[in-house]
N, C-alpha and C positions, 0 to 999 in steps of 0.2 A: 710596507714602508721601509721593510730595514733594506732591502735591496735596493730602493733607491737613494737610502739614507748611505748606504756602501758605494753606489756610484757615483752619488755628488761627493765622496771622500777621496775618490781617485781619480775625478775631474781636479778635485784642489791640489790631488798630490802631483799634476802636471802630465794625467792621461788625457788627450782629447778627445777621445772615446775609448774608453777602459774595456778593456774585454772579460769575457766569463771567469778565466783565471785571476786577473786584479781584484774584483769583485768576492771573486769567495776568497778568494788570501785574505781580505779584509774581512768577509761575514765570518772566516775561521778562526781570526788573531783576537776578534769580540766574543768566540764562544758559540758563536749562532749557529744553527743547522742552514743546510743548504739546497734549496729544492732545484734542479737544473731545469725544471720544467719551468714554472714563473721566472727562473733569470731568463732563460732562454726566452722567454714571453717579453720582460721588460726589453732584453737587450734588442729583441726584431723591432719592438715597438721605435724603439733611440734611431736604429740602424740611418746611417745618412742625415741626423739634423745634427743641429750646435745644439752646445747644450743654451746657448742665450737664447733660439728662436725656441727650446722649450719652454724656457722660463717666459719666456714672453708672452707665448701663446697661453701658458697660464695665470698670467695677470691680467689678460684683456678675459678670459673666462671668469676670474672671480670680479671683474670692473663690472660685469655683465648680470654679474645673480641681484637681486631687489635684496634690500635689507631685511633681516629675518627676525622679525621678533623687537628688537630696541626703539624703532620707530613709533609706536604704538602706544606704548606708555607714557616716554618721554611726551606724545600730543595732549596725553589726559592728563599730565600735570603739568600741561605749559594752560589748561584752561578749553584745550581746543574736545576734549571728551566729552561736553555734556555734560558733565555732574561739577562745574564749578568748585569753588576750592574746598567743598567736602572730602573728595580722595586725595588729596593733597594734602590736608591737614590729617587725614588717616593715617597717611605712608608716614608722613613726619612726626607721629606718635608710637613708634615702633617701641615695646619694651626695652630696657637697659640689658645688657649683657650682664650675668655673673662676672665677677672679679674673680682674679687669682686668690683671693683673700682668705679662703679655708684651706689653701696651701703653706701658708704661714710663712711666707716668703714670696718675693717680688723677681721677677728674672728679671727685671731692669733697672735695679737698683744700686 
């Protein structure tokens, strides 16, 4: 990630395709090591697009994944689960949190 986190940084600083040396001057001025093996990996992969037809191309990939997880719940307390508004009234009995209050002070006060 940092390497691409380093490229989309010298795409904003006005590279329209940054090369190996932009890149690490930026993974070096963050502190970060630098592997020439995976730049060289990212940068073939870049080699010849925009960076908008990349971004693009992964936006219609994640348009494309099925929702993971959140859908499923949400139907079992809209009623649609089967177990009518028992689990519903479960989740909405959730115990109280502890206060700050054997702190003997408030941070928002």
């Amino acid at each position: 990630m940092k390497y691409v986190a380093a490229y989309l940084l010298a795409t904003l600083g006005g590279k329209a395709s940054p090369s190996s040396a932009d890149v690490t001057a930026i993974l070096k001025a963050a502190g970060a090591d630098v592997d020439a093996d995976r730049l060289g990996s990212l940068l073939k992969s870049l080699e010849g697009k925009s960076l908008e037809e990349v971004l693009e191309a992964g936006r219609k990939k994640i348009g494309a994944m099925a929702p993971a997880g959140g859908a499923a719940p949400a139907a079992a307390a809209a009623g649609g689960g089967g177990g009518g508004a028992a689990p519903a009234a479960a989740a909405a009995e959730e115990p109280e949190e502890e206060g700050d209050d054997d702190m003997g002070f408030s941070l928002f006060d």
